[in-house]
N, C-alpha and C positions, 0 to 999 in steps of 0.2 A: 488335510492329511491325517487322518485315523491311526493310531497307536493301539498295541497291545497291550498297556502299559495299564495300572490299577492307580486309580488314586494316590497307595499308599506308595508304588515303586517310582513313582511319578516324583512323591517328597519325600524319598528316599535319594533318589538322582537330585535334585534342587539342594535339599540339604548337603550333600557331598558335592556341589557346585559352591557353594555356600564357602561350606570349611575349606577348600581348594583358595577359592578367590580373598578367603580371611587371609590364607596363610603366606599368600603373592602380597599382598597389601602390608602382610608385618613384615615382609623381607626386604619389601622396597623402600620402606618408612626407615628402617634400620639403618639401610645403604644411602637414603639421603640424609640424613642425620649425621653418618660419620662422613659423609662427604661434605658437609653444611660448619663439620665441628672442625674437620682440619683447615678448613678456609680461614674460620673466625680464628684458630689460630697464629696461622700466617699470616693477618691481618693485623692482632694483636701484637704480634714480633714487629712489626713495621713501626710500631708508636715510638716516636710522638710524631710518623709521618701523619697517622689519622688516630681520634678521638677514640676511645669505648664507645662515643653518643653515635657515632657517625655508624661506626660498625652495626650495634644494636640497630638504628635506624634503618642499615640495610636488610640485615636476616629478621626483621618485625621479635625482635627479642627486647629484655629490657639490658638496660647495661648491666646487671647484675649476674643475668645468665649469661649475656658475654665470657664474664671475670670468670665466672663457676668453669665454665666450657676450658680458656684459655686455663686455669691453675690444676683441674683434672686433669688437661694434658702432660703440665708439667711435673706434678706429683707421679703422672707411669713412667713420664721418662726418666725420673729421678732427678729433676733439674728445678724444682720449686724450692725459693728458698726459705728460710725458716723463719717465722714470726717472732 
């Protein structure tokens, strides 16, 4: 199938395929990520039914981004408490 298309309109189209498909990629990452952070969450509220280890083990995190995730939450909601 033959095109009228020039080299340049050709990576002109690719490249604005390109920034399209970047821009779906950071919008989805973003939505599984805060889908990913309110679980570890509610997972965290559950302790001492299950471990940080156990958690981290499931989302491939360390237990430290676990803690990071779960005290983020509580510092927006204003409910972290003070060292």
């Amino acid at each position: 199938m033959a095109t009228d298309r020039t080299p340049d309109s050709r990576a002109d189209a690719l490249l604005e395929q390109l920034r399209t498909a970047s821009a779906e990629l950071e919008e989805t990452t973003r939505r599984l990520t805060e889908r990913r952070n309110r679980i570890i969450v509610q997972l965290c509220e559950m302790q001492p039914l299950l471990s940080r280890k156990a958690i981290a083990d499931a989302a491939d995190l360390s237990e430290n981004m676990v803690y990071t995730v779960f005290r983020k939450d509580k510092e927006r909601r204003g409910t972290a408490k003070k060292d």
